[in-house]
N, C-alpha and C positions, 0 to 999 in steps of 0.2 A: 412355543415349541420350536427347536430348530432341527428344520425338514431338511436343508442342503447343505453344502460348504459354502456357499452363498451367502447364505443364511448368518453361518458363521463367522464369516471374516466379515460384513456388513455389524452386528452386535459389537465382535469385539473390536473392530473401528471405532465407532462408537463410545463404547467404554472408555478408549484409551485416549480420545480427544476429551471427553468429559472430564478423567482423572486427572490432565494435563490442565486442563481449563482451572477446574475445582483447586489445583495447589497453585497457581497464578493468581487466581482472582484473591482468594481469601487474604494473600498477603497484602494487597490494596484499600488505604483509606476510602472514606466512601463520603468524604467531601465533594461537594459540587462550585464550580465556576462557568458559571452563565458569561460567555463572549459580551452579551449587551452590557455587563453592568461594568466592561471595560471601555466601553465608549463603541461596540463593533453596531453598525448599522447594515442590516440585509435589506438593502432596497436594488439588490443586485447592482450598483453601479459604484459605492463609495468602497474604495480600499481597505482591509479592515488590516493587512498584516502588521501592526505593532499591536491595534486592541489584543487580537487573538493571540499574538505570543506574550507580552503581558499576561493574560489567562496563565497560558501555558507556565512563564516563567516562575508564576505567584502560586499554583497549584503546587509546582516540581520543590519549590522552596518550602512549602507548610508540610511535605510529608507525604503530599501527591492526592488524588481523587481523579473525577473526571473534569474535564473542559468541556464546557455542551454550547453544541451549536442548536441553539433556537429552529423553531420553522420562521422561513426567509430565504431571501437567497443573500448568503454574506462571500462579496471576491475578495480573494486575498493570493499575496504572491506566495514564497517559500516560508513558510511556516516548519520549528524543530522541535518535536517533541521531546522529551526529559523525564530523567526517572522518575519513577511510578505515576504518570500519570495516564490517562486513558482519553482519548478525541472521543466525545459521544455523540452521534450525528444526530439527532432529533427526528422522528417521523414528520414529515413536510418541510426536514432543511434541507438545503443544498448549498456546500459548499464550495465553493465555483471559482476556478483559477484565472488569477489574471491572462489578459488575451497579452499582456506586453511583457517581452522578454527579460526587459530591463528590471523585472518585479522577479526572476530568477537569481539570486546568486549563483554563480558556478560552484558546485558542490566541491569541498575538500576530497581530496582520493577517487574521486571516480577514474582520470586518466591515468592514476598509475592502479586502477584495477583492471583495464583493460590494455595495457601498455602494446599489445600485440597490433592491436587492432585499434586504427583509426579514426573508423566511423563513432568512438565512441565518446570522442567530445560533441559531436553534432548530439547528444544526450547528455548533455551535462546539465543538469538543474532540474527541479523537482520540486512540485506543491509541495507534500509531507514528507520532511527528511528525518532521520534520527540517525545517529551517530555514538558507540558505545553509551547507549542508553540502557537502562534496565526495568522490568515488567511495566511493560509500556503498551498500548495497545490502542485499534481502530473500532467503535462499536457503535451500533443502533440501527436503525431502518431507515436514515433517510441517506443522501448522495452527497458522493464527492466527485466534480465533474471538473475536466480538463479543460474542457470550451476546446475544444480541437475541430471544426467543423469540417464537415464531409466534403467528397467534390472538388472545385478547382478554385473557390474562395476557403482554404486554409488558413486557418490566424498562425499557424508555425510551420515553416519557420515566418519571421516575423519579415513584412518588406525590407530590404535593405539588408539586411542579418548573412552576413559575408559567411559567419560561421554556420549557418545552419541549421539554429538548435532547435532543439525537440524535447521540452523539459518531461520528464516523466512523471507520473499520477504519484507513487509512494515511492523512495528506498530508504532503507536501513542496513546499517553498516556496523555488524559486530557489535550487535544489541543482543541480548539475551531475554527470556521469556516473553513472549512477542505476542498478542491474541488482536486478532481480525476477526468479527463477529458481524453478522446479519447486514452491512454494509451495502450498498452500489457503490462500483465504481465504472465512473462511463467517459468516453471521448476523450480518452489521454491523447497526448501527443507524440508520443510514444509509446516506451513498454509503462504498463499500467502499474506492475509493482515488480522489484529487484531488492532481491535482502542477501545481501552477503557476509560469508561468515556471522553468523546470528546462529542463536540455537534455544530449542524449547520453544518452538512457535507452532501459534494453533488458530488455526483457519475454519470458520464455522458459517455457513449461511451466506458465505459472500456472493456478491452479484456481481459479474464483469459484461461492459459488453464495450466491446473495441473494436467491432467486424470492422467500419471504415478507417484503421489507423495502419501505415506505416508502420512497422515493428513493432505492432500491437497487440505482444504479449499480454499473458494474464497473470500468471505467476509464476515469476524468475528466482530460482534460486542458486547462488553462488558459494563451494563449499559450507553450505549448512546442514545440519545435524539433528535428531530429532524432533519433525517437523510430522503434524496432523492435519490433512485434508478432509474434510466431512462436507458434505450436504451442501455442497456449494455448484452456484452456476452459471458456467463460464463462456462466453459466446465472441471467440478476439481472432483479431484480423492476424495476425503471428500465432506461434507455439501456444497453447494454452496454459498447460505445465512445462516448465524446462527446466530442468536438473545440469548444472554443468558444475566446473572446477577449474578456474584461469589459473590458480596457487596448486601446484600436485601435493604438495602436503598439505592439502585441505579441502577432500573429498567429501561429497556430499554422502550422507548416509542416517539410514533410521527415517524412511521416510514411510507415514501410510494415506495413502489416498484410497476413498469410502465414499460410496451412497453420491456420486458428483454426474453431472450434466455437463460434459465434454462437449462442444463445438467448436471448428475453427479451418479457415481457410489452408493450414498449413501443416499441422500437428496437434493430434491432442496431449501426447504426453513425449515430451522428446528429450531424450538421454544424452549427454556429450558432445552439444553444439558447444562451441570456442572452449573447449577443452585440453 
């Protein structure tokens, strides 16, 4: 029975991330690609990024499935997802970023998405990137962690690191049908996720916690467009949600957030920051 208005925009939340979800997923093969059986070892200390994009590369080319990351802890630098594929994080994995910068590429377009503003090469690179990808997605219960350590021993910026950086936990860049499901994502080193220009993304269950980061958003979004927030919980040291638009003809819109656990030193949902 629905007793409130409450009541009601919480159901049909609901609904409409489900429905959103339901026409995404169904279009996805439901092959599987195990990281190990490309040579990726989680003894938390060997390298895995060519096993794991190998995964990626080999899934994206049969037609797509998932890539599952095992229980273990497997580091890896900038890892690209690819169409239709899906990162499945495994209950008891953890997917863990390199501490060295050099395991960063500088992300194509980031500084001319920010062209205004400066600070926004000291953010240039990114564990999980994607780039005009399509129904691509992050899923499972276990973590993807930044290694960003609290305090005044920080691994980023990296000693020496003239420029600064601060690679970021996820972006996507004008990816279409997007789904983030039941995820952790912890200790970025900077903003946790940034999806610009993307559209038909659906956010379910996610876990953020970045209270000790520097620009330690939780979810960034950049002119994008039909975008579902549900059941997620968000606990970061920056904006938790931010909605902005660096491009004026390509405003953010159609967005519903639902049923979510706001915290944050800064903002829980902030409107038209570098806009």
């Amino acid at each position: 029975m629905i007793r409130s208005r409450r009541d009601f925009l919480d159901i049909a939340g609901g609904l409409c991330a489900s429905a959103a979800f339901g026409q995404v997923r169904s279009a996805l093969p439901r092959h599987d690609y195990n990281i190990r059986e490309f040579g990726a070892t989680g003894d938390g200390a060997t390298l895995n990024t060519k096993p794991i994009q190998d995964a990626i590369d080999t899934c994206s080319t049969a037609g797509g499935g998932r890539v599952v990351v095992p229980p273990g802890v497997f580091v890896t630098g900038t890892i690209r997802l690819k169409d239709n594929v899906t990162l499945y994080v495994e209950a008891g994995s953890r997917l863990q970023g390199s501490r060295n910068q050099a395991d960063y590429p500088k992300d194509a377009g980031l500084c001319d998405w920010a062209p205004k503003f400066g600070w926004s090469r000291q953010l240039n690179g990114t564990l999980v990137y994607a780039e005009g990808a399509e129904n691509i997605g992050i899923e499972g219960t276990g973590t993807i962690d930044g290694a960003q350590n609290a305090g005044r021993n920080r691994t980023f910026p990296n000693v020496g690191d003239n420029e600064q950086r601060r690679p970021m936990l996820v972006r996507f860049r004008d990816c279409g049908h997007v789904r983030v499901r039941d995820v952790t994502l912890i200790r970025p080193a900077s903003f946790t996720s940034l999806f610009v220009g993307c559209r038909d993304l659906l956010f379910d269950g996610v876990r953020v916690r970045s209270r000790d980061t520097g620009n330690g958003d939780g979810l960034d979004f950049d002119g994008c467009e039909r975008v579902r927030i549900a059941n997620c919980d968000l606990d970061t040291g920056d904006d938790t949600i931010g909605l902005k638009s660096m491009i004026p003809d390509r405003p953010v819109q159609d967005f519903v957030i639902t049923n979510c656990l706001l915290s944050s030193t800064w903002a829980a949902i902030r409107i038209g920051p570098e806009s």
